[in-house]
C-alpha positions in Angstrom: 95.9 85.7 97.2 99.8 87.1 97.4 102.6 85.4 98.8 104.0 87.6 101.9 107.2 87.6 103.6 107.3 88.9 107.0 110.1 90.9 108.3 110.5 91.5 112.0 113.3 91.1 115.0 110.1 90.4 117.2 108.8 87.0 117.1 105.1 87.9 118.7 104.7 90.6 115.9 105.6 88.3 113.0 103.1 86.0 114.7 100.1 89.2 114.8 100.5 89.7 111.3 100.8 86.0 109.7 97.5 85.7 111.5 95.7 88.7 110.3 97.0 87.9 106.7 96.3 83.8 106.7 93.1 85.2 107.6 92.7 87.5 104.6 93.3 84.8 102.5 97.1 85.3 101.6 100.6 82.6 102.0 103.5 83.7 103.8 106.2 82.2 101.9 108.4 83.2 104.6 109.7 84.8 107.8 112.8 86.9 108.5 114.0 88.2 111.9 116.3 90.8 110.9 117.0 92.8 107.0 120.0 90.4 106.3 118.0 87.4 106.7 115.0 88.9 104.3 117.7 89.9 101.5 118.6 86.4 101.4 115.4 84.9 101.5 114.2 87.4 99.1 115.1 85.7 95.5 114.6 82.4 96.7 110.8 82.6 97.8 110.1 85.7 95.4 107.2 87.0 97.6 104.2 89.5 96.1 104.9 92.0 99.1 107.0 91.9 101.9 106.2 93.4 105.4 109.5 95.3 107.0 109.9 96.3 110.4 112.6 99.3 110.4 114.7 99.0 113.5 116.1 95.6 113.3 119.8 94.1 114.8 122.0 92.8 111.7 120.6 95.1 108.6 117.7 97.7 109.7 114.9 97.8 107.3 115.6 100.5 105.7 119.1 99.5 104.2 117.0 95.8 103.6 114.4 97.7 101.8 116.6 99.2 99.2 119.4 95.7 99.5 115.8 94.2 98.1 115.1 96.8 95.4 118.6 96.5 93.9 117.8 92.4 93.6 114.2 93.2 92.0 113.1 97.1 91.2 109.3 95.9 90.9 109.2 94.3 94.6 106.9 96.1 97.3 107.7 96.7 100.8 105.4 97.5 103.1 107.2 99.4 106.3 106.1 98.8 109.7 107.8 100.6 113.1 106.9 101.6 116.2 108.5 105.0 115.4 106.0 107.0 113.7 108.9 109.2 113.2 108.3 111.0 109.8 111.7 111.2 108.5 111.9 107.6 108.6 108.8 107.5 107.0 110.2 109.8 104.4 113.4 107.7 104.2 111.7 104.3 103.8 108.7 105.9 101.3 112.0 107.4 98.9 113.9 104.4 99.3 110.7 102.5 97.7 108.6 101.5 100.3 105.0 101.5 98.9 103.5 102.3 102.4 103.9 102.4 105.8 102.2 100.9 109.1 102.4 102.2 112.6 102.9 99.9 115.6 101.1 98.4 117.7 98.7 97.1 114.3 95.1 97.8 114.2 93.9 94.6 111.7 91.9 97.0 109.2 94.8 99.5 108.6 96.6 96.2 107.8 93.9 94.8 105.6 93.4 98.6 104.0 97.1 99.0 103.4 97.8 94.9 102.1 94.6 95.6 99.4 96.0 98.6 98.5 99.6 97.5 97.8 98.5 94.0 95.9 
């Protein structure tokens, strides 16, 4: 079991994916609706993995992604978008990201790509 923190602006997709990971059997230690939110909450629930939407108001989740490796080198960030858009792909995977999920979420690619991280 890890402890997730989910980081989206959109409330019904942090609701999607607490489901599909309660039902894998992991805690989410927290929720964030934009990147400055989930570099705040970050040290203070010390998740296994966090889930990062990209484009986000406040902090996108790019910037959050690497605001989060600064606080802890070893934390992994899972990037999820919309915008299949390969240099954002590129940016988030050489910023640290350890993978990255397309939107809207199919529930095994999810499953495949949580395993795989933890």
């Amino acid at each position: 079991m890890s402890k997730i923190m989910i980081v989206d602006d959109a409330a019904f997709m942090r609701a999607m994916l607490k489901q599909i990971l309660l039902a894998m059997g992991n805690e989410v230690v927290a929720e964030a609706s934009n990147g400055l939110e989930a570099v705040r909450l970050y040290p203070l629930v010390n998740p296994d993995l966090v889930t990062m939407d990209i484009t986000m108001p406040e902090m996108d989740g790019i910037e959050a992604l690497r605001n989060i490796r600064k606080l802890d080198p070893q934390a992994k960030v899972i990037m999820c978008s919309a915008m299949a858009q390969q240099k954002l792909v590129i940016d988030a995977i050489t910023s640290g990201a350890k993978d990255f999920i397309s939107k809207p979420f199919q529930e095994e690619k999810i499953v495949e790509t949580i395993n795989r991280a933890c």
